[in-house]
HTML snippet that shows the backbone in 3Dmol.js (N, CA, C, O; Angstrom):
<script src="https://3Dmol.org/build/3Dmol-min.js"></script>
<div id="view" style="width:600px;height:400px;position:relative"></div>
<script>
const pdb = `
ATOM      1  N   UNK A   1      35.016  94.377 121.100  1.00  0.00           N
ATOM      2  CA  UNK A   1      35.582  95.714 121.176  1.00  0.00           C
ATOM      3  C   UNK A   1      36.902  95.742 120.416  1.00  0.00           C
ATOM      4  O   UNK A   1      37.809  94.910 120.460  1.00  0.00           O
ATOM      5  N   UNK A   2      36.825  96.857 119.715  1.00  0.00           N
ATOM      6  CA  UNK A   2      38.205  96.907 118.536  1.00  0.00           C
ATOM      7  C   UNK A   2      39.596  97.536 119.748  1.00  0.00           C
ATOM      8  O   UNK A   2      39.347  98.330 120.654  1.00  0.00           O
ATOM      9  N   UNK A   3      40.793  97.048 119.514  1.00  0.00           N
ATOM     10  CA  UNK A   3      42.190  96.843 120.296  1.00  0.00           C
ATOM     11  C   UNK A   3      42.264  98.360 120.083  1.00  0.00           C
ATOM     12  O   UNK A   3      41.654  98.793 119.106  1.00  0.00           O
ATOM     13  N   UNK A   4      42.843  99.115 120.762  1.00  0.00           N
ATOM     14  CA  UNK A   4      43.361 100.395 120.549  1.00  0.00           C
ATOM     15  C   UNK A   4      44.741  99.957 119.636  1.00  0.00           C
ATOM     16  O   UNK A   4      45.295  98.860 119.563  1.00  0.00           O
ATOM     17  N   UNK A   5      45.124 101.457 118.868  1.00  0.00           N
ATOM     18  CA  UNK A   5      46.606 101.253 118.371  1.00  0.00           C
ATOM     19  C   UNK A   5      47.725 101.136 119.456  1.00  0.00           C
ATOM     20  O   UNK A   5      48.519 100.197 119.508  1.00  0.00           O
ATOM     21  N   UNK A   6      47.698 102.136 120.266  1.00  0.00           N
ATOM     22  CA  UNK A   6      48.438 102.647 120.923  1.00  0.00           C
ATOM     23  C   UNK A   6      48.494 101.836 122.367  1.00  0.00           C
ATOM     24  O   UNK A   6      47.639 102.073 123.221  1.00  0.00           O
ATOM     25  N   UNK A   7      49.669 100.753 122.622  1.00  0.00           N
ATOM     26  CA  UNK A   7      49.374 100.133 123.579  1.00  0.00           C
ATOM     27  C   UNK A   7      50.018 100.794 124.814  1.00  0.00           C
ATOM     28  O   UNK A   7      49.603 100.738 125.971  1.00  0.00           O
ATOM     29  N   UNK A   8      50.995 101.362 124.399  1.00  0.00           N
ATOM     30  CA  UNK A   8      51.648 101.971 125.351  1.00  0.00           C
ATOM     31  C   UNK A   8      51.416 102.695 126.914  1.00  0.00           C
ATOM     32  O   UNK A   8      51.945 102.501 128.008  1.00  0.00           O
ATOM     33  N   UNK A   9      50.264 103.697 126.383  1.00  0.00           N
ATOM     34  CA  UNK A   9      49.136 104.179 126.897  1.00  0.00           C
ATOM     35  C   UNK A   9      47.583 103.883 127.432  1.00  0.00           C
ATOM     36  O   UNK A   9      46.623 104.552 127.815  1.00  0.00           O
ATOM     37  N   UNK A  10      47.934 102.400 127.218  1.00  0.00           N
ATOM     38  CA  UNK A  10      46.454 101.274 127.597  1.00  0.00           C
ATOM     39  C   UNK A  10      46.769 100.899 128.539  1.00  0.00           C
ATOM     40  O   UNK A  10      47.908 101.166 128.922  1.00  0.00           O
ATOM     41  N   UNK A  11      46.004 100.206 129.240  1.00  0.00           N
ATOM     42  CA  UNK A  11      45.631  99.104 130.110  1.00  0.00           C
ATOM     43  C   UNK A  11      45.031  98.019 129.975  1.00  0.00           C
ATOM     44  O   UNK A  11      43.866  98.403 130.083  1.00  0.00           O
ATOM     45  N   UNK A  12      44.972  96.693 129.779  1.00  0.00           N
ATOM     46  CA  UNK A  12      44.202  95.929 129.465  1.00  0.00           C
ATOM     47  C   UNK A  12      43.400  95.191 130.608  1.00  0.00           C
ATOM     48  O   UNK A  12      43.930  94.396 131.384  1.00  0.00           O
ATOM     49  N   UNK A  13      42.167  95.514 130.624  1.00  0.00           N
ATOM     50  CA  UNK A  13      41.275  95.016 131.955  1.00  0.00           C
ATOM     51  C   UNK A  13      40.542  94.188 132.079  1.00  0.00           C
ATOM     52  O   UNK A  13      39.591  94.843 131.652  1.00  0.00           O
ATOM     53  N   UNK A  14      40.091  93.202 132.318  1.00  0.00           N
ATOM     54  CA  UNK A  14      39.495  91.964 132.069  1.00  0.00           C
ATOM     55  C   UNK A  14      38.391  92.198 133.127  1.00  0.00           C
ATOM     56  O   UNK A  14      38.751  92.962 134.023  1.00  0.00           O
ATOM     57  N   UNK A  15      37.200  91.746 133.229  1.00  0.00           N
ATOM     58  CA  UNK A  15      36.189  91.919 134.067  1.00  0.00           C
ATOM     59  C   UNK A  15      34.784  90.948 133.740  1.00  0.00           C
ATOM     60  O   UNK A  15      34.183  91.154 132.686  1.00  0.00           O
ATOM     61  N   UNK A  16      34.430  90.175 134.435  1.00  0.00           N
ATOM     62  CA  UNK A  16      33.422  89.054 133.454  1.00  0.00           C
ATOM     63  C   UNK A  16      33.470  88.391 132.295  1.00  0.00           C
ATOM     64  O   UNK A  16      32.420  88.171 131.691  1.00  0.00           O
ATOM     65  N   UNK A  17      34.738  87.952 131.780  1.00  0.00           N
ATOM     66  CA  UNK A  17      34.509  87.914 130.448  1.00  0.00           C
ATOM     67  C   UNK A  17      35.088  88.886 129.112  1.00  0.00           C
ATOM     68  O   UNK A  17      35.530  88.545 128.015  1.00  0.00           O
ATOM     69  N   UNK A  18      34.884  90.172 129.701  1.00  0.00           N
ATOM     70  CA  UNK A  18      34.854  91.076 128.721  1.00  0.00           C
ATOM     71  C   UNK A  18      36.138  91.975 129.189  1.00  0.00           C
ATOM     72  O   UNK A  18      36.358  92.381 130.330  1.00  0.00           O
ATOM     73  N   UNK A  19      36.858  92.164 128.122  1.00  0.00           N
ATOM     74  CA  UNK A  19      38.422  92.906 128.054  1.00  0.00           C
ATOM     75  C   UNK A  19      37.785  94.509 127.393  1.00  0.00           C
ATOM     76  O   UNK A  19      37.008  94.657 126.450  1.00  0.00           O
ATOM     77  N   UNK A  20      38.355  95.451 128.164  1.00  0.00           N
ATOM     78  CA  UNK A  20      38.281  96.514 128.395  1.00  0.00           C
ATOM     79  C   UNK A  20      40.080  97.277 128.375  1.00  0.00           C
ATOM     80  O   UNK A  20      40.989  97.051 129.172  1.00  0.00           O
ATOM     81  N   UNK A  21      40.080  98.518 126.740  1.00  0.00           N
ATOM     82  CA  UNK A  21      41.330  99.210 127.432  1.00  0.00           C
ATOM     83  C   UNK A  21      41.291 100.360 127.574  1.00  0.00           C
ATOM     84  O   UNK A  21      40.744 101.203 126.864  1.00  0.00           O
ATOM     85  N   UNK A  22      41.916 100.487 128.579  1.00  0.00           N
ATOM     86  CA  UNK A  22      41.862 101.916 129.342  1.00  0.00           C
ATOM     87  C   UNK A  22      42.820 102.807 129.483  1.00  0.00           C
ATOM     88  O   UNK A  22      43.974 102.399 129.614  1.00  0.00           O
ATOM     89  N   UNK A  23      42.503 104.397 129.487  1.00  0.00           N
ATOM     90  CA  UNK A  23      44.157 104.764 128.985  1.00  0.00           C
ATOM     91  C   UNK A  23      44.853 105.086 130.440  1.00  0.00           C
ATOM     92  O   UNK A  23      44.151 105.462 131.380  1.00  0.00           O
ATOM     93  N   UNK A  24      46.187 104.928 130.563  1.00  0.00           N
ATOM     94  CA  UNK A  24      46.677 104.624 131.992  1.00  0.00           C
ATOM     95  C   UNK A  24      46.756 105.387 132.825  1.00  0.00           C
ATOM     96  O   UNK A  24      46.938 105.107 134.010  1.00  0.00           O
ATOM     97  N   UNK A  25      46.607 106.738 132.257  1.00  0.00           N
ATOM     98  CA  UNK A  25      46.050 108.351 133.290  1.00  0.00           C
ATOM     99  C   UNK A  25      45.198 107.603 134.180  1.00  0.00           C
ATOM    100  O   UNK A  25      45.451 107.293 135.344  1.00  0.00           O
ATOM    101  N   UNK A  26      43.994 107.303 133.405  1.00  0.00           N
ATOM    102  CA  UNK A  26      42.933 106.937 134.167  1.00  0.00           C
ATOM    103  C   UNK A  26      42.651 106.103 134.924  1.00  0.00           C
ATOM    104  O   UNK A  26      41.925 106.239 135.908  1.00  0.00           O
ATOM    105  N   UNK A  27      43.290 104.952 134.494  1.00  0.00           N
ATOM    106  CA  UNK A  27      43.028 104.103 135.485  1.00  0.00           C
ATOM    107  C   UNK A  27      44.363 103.812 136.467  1.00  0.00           C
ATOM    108  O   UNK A  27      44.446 102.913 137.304  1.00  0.00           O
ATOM    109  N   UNK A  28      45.489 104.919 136.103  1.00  0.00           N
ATOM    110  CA  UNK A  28      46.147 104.916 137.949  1.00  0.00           C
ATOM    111  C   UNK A  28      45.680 106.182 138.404  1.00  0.00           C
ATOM    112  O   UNK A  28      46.592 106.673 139.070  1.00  0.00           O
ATOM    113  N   UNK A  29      44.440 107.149 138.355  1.00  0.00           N
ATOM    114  CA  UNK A  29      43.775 107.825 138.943  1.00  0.00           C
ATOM    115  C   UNK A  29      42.429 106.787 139.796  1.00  0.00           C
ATOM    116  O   UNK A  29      42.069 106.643 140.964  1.00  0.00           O
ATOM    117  N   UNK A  30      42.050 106.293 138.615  1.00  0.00           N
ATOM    118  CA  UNK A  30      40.642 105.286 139.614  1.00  0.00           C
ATOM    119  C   UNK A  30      41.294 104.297 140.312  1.00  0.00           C
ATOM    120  O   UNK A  30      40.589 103.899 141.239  1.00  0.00           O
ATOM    121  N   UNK A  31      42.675 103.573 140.220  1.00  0.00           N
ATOM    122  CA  UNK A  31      43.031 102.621 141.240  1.00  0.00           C
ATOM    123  C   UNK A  31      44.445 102.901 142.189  1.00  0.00           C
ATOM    124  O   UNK A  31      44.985 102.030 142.870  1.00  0.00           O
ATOM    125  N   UNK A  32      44.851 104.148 142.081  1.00  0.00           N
ATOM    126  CA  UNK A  32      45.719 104.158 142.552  1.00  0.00           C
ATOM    127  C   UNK A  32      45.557 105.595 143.491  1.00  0.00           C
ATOM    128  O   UNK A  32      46.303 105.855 144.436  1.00  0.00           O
ATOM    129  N   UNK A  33      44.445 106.454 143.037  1.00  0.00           N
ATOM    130  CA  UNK A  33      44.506 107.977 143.835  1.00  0.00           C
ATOM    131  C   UNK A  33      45.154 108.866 143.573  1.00  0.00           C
ATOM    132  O   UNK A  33      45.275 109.855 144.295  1.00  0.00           O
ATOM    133  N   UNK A  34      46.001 108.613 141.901  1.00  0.00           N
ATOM    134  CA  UNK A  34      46.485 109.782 141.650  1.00  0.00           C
ATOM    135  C   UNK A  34      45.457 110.689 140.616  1.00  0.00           C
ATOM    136  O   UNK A  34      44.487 110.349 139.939  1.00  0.00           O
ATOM    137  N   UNK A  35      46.068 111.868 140.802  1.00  0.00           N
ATOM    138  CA  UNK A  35      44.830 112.623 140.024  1.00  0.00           C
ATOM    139  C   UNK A  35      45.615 112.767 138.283  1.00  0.00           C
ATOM    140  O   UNK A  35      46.719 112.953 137.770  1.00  0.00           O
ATOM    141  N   UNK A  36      44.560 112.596 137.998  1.00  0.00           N
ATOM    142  CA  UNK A  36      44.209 112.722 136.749  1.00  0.00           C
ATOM    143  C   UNK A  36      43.729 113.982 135.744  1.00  0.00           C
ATOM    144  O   UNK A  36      42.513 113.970 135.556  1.00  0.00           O
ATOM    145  N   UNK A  37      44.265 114.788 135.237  1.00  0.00           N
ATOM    146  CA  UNK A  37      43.904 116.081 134.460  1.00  0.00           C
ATOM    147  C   UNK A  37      44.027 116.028 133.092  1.00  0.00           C
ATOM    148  O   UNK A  37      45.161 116.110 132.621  1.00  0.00           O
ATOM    149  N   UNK A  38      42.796 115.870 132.144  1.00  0.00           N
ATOM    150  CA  UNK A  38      42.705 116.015 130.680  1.00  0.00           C
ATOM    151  C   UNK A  38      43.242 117.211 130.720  1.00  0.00           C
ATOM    152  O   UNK A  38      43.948 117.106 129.717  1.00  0.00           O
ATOM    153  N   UNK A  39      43.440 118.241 131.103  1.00  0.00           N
ATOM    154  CA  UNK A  39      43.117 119.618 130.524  1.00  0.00           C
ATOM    155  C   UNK A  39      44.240 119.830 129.532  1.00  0.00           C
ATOM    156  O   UNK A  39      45.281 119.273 129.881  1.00  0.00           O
ATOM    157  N   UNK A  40      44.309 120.560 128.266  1.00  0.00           N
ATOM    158  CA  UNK A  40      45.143 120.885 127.323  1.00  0.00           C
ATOM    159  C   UNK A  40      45.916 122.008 128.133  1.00  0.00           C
ATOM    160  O   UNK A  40      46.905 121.638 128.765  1.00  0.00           O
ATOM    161  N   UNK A  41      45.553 123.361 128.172  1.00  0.00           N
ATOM    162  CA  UNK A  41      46.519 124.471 129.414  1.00  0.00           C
ATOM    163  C   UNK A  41      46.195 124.587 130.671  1.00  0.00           C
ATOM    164  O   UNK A  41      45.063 124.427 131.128  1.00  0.00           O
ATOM    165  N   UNK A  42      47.179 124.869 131.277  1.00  0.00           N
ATOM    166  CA  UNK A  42      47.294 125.104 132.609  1.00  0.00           C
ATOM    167  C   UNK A  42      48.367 126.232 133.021  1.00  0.00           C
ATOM    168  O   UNK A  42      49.239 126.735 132.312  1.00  0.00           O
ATOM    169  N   UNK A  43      48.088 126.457 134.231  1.00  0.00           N
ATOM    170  CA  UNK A  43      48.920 127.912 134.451  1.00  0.00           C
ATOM    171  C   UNK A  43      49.748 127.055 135.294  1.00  0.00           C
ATOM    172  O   UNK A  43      49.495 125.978 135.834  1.00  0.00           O
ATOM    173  N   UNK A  44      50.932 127.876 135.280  1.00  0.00           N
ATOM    174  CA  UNK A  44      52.410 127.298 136.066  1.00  0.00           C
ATOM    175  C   UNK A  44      51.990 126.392 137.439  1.00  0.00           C
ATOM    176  O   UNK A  44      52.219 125.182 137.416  1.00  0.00           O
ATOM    177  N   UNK A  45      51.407 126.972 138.559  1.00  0.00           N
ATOM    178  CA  UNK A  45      51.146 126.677 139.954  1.00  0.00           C
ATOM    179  C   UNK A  45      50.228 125.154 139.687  1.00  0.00           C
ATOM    180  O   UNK A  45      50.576 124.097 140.212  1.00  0.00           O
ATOM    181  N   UNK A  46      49.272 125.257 138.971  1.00  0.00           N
ATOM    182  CA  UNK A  46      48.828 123.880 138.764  1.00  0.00           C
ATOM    183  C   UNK A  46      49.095 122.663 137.852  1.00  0.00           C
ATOM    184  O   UNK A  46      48.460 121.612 137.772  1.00  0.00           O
ATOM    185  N   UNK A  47      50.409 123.146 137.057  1.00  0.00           N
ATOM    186  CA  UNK A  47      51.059 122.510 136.339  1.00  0.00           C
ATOM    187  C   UNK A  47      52.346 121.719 136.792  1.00  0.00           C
ATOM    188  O   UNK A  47      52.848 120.647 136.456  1.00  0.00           O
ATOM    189  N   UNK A  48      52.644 122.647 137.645  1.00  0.00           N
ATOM    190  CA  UNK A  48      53.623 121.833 138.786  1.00  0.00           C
ATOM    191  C   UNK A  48      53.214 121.053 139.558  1.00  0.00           C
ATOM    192  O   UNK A  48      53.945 120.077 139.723  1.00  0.00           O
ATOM    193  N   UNK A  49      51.629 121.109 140.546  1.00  0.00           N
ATOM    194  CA  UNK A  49      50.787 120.173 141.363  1.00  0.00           C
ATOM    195  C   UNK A  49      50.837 118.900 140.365  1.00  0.00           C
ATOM    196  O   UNK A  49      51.122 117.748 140.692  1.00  0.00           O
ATOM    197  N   UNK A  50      50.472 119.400 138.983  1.00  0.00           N
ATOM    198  CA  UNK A  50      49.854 118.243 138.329  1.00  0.00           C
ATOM    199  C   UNK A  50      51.407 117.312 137.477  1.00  0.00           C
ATOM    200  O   UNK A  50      51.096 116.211 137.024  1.00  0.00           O
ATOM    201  N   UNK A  51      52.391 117.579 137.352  1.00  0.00           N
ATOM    202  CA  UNK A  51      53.385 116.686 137.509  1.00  0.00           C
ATOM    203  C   UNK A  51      54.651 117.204 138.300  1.00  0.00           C
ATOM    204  O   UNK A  51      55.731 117.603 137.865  1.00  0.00           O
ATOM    205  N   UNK A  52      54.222 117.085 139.500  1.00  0.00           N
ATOM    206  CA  UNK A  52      55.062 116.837 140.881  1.00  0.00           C
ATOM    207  C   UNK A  52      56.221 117.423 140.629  1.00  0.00           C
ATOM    208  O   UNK A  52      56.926 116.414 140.626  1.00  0.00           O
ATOM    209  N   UNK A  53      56.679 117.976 140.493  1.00  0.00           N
ATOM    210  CA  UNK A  53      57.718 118.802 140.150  1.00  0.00           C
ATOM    211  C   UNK A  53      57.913 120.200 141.261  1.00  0.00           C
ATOM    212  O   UNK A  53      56.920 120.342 141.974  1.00  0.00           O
ATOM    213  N   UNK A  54      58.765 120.989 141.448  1.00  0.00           N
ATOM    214  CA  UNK A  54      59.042 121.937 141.983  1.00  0.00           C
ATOM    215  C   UNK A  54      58.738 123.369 140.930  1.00  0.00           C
ATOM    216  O   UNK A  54      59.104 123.274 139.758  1.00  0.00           O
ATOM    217  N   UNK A  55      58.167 124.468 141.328  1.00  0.00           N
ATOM    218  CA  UNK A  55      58.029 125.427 140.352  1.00  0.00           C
ATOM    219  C   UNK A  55      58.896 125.880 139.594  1.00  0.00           C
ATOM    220  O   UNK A  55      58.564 126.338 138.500  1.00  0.00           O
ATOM    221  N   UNK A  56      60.140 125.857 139.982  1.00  0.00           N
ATOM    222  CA  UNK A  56      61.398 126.240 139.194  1.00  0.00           C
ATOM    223  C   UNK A  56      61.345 125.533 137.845  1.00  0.00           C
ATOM    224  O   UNK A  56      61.181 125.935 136.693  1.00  0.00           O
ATOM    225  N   UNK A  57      61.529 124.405 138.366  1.00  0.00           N
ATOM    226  CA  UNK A  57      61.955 122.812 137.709  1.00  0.00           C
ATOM    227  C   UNK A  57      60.966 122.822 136.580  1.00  0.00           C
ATOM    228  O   UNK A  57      61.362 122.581 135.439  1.00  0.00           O
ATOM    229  N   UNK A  58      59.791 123.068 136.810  1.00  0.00           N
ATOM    230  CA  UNK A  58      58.403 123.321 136.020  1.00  0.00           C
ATOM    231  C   UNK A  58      58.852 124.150 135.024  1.00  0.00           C
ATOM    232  O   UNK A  58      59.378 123.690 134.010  1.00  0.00           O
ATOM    233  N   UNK A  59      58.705 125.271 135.199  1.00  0.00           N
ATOM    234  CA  UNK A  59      58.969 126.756 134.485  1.00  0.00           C
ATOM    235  C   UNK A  59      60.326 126.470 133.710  1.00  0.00           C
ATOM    236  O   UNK A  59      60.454 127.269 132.783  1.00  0.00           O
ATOM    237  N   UNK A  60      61.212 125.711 133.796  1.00  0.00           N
ATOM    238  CA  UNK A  60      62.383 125.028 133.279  1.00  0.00           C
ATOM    239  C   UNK A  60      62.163 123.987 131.897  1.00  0.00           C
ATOM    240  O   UNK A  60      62.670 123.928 130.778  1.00  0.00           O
ATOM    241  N   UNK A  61      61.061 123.172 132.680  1.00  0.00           N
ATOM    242  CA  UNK A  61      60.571 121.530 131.340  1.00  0.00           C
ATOM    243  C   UNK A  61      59.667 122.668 130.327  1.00  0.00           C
ATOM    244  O   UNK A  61      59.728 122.619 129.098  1.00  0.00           O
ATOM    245  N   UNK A  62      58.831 123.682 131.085  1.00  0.00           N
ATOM    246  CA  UNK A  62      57.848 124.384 130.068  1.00  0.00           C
ATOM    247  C   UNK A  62      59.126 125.442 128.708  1.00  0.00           C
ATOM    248  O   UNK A  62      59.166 125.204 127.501  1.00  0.00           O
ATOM    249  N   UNK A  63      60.078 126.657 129.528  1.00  0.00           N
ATOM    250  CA  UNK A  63      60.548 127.235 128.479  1.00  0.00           C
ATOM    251  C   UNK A  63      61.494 126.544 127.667  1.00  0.00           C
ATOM    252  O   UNK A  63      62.236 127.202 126.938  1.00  0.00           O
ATOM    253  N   UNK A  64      61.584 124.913 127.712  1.00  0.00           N
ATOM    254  CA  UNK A  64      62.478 123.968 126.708  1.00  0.00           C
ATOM    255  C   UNK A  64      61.980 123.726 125.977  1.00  0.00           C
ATOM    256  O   UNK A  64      62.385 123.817 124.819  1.00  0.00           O
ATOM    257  N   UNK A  65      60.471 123.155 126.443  1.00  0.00           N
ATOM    258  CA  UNK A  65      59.447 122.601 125.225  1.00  0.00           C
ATOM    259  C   UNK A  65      58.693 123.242 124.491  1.00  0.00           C
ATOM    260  O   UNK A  65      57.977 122.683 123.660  1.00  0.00           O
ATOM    261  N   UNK A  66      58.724 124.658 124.689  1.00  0.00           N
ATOM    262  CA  UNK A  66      58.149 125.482 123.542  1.00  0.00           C
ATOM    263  C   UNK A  66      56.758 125.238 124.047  1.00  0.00           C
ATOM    264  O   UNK A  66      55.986 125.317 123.091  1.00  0.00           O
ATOM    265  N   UNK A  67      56.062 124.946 125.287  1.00  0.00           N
ATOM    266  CA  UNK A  67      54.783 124.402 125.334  1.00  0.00           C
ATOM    267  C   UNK A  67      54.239 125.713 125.987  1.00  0.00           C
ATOM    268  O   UNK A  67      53.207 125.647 126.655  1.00  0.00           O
ATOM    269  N   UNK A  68      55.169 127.405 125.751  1.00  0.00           N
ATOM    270  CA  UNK A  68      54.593 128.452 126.827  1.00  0.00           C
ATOM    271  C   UNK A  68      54.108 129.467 125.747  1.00  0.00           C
ATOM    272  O   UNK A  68      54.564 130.046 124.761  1.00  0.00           O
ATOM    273  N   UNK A  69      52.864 129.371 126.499  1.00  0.00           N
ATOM    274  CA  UNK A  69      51.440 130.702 125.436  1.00  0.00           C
ATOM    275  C   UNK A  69      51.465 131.868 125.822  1.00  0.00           C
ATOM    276  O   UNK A  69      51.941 132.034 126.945  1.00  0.00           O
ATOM    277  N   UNK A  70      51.070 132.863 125.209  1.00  0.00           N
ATOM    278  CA  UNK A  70      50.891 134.155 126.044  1.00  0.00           C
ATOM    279  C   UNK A  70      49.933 135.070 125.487  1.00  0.00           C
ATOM    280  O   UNK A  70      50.157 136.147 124.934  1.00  0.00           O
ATOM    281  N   UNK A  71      48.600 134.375 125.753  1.00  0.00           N
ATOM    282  CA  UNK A  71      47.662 135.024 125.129  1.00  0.00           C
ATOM    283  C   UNK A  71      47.386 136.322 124.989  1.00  0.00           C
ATOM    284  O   UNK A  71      47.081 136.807 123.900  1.00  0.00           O
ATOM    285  N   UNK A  72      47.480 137.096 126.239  1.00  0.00           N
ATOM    286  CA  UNK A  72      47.130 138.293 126.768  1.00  0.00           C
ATOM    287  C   UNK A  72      48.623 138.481 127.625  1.00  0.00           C
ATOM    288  O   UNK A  72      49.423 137.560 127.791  1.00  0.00           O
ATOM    289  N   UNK A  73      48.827 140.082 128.196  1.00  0.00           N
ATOM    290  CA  UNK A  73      50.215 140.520 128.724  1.00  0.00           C
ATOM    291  C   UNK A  73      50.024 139.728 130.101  1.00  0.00           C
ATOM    292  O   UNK A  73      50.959 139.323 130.792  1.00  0.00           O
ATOM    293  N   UNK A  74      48.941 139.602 130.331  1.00  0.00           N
ATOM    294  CA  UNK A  74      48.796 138.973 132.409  1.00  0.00           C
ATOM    295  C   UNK A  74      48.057 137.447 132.347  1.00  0.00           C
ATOM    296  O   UNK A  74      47.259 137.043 133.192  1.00  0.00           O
ATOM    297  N   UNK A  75      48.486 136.730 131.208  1.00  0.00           N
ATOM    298  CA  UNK A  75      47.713 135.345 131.350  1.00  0.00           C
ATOM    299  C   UNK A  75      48.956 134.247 130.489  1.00  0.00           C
ATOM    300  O   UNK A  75      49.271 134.471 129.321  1.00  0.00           O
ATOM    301  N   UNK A  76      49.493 133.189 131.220  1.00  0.00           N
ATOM    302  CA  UNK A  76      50.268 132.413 131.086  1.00  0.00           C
ATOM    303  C   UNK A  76      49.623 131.226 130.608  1.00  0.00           C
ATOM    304  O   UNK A  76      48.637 131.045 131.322  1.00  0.00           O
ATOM    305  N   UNK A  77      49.712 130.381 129.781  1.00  0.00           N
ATOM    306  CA  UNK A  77      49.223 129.115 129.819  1.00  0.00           C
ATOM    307  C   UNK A  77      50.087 128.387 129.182  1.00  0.00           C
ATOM    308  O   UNK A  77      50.511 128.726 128.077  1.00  0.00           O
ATOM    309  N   UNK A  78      50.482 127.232 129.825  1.00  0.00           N
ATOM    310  CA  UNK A  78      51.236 125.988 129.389  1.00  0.00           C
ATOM    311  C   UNK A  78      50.345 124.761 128.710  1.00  0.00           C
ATOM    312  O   UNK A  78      49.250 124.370 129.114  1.00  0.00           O
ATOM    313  N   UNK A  79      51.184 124.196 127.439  1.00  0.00           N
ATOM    314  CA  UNK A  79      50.356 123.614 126.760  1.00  0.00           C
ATOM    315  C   UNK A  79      50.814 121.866 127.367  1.00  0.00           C
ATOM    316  O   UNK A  79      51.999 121.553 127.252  1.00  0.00           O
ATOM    317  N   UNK A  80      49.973 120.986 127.889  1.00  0.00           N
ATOM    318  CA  UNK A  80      49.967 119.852 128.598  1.00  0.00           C
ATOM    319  C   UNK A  80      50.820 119.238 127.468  1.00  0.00           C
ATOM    320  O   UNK A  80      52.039 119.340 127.325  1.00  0.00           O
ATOM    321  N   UNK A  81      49.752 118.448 126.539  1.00  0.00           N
ATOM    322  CA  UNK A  81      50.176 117.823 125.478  1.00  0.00           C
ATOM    323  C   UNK A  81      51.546 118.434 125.006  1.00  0.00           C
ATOM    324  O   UNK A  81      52.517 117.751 125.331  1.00  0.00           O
ATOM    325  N   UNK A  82      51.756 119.312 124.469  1.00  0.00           N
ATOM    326  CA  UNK A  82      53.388 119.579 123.824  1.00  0.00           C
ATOM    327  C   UNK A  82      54.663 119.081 125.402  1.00  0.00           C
ATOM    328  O   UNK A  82      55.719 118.448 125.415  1.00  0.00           O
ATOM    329  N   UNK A  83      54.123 119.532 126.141  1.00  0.00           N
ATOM    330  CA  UNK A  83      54.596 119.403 127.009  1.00  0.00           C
ATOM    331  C   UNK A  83      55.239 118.007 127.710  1.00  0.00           C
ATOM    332  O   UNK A  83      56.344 117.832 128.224  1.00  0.00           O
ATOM    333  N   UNK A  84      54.159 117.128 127.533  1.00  0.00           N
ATOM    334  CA  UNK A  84      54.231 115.606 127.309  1.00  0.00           C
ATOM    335  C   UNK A  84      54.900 115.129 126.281  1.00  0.00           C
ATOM    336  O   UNK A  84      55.705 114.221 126.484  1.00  0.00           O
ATOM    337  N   UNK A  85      54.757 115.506 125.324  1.00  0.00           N
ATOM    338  CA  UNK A  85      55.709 114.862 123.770  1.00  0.00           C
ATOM    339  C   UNK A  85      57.238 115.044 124.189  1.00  0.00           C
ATOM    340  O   UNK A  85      58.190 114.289 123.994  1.00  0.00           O
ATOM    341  N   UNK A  86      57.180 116.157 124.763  1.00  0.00           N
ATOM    342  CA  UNK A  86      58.843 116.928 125.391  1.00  0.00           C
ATOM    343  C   UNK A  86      59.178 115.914 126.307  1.00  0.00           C
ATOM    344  O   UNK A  86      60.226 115.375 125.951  1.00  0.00           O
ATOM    345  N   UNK A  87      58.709 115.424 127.360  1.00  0.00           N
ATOM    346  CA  UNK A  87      58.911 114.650 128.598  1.00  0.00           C
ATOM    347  C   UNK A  87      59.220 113.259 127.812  1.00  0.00           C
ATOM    348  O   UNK A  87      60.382 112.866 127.907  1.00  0.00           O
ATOM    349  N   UNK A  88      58.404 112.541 127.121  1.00  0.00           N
ATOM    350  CA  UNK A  88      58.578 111.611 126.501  1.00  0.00           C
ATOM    351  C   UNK A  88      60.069 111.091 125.785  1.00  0.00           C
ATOM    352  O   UNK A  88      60.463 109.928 125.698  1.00  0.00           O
ATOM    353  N   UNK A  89      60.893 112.577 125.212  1.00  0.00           N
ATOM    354  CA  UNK A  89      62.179 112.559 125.158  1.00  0.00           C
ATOM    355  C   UNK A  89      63.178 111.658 125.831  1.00  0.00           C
ATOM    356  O   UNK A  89      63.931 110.931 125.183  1.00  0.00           O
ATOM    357  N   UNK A  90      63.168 111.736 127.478  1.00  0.00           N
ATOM    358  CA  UNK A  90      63.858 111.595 128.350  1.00  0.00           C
ATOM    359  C   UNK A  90      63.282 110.323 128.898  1.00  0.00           C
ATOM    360  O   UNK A  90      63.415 110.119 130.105  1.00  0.00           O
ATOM    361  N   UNK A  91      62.753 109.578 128.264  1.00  0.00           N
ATOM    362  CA  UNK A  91      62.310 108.359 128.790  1.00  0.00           C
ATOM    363  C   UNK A  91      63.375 107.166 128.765  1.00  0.00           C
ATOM    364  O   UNK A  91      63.844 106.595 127.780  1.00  0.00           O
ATOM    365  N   UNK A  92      63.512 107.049 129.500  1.00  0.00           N
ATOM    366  CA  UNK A  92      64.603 105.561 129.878  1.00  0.00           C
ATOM    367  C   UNK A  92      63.897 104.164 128.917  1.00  0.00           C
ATOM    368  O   UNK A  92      64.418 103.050 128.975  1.00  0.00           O
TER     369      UNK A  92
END
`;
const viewer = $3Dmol.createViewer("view");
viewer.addModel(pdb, "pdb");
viewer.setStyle({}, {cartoon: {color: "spectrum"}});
viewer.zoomTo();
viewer.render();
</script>
């Protein structure tokens, strides 16, 4: 199996023999119980569930990062990914 580029975001899993990488959403969702969401948008209320945050605090990381859509006058959607690149900023 060819190495991913990106190790950052791997896991390296060993199991019989055979090394397996996995990206780390996923596997601290399958071993740890946190949930896990591919989704590209999300609306405020489940965007805050989905990184633990307070709604304020949310609605705060979203109008910094430029990650807020407005498709229609009554439909909000926050973009995950931009949103993540933004967070990534502030990484220790």
């Amino acid at each position: 199996m060819r190495e991913p580029k990106d190790y950052d975001n791997m896991v390296e899993c060993h199991y019989k023999g055979a090394v397996v990488y996995v990206p780390s959403k996923l596997f601290a969702s399958m071993t740890m119980n946190v949930a896990y969401n591919p989704k590209k948008y999300v609306r405020y209320n489940e965007g805050a569930k989905m990184y633990g945050m307070s709604l304020n605090s949310f609605k705060e990381f979203v109008k910094q990062s430029g990650a807020l859509y407005h498709p229609t006058e009554k439909i909000v959607l926050i973009n995950t990914r931009k949103l993540d690149d933004y967070l990534e900023y502030f990484k220790d």
